[in-house]
Residue, then its C-alpha position, 0 to 999 in steps of 0.5 A: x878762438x882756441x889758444x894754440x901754445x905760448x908763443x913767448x915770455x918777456x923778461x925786463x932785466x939790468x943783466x942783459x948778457x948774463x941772462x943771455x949766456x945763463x939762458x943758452x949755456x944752461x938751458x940750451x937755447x940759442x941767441x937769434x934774430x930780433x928785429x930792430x926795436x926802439x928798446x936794446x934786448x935779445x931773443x933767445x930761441x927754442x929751435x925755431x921759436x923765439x921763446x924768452x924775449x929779454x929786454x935791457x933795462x937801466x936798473x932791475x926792474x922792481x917786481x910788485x904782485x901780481x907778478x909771474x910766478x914761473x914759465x915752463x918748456x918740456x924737453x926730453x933728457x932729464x938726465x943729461x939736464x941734471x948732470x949739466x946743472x950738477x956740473x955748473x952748480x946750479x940749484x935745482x928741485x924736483x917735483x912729481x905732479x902725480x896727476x899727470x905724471x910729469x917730472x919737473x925740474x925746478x930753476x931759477x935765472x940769474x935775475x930770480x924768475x923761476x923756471x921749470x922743465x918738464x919731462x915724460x914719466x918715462x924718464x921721471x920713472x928711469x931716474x927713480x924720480 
């Protein structure tokens, strides 16, 4: 066997709308189709992938270690990410892995799960990042 890619991240949250509305109106993804399970939730898409599966919850989940740490996606358009993070006040950190030269754009959702967006040095090394 020989993984392919991720296919998707699973989020319990007592926040159901907000994350769907942080999630599209900050990182451009769009709400879509879910099939019809026991359990309310959304899933939230990547063109053609559903990505991030959110499911409600009454309370918000108490989170005990091990726990994710993070998820990540890459993208292209750093600086149009930046700016729209600037614009909304969102937090961010950079942060270089010199190893592979990627830059990457350090978030966090309204419910604390820590995200990063990864982009090609081309575009690290244009920002002066």
């Amino acid at each position: 066997m020989q993984l392919a890619r991720l296919e998707h991240v699973n989020i319990r949250t007592a926040n159901l709308a907000g994350m769907v509305d942080w999630y599209c109106t900050v990182l451009g993804m769009r709400h879509g189709d879910r099939p019809p399970f026991d359990t309310i939730g959304a899933w939230l898409y990547v063109g053609d992938i559903p990505a991030v599966h959110l499911v409600e919850e009454a309370e918000q989940p108490q989170t005990q270690d091990p726990k994710l740490e993070h998820f990540a996606f890459s993208a292209t358009g750093l600086a149009g990410l930046l700016a729209h993070l600037d614009d909304r006040g969102i937090a961010y950190h950079t942060a270089r892995v010199a190893e592979l030269g990627l830059l990457q754009v350090n978030v966090f959702d309204p419910d604390g799960n820590h995200i990063h967006v990864d982009f090609p040095p081309e575009e690290a090394d244009a920002a002066g990042l």
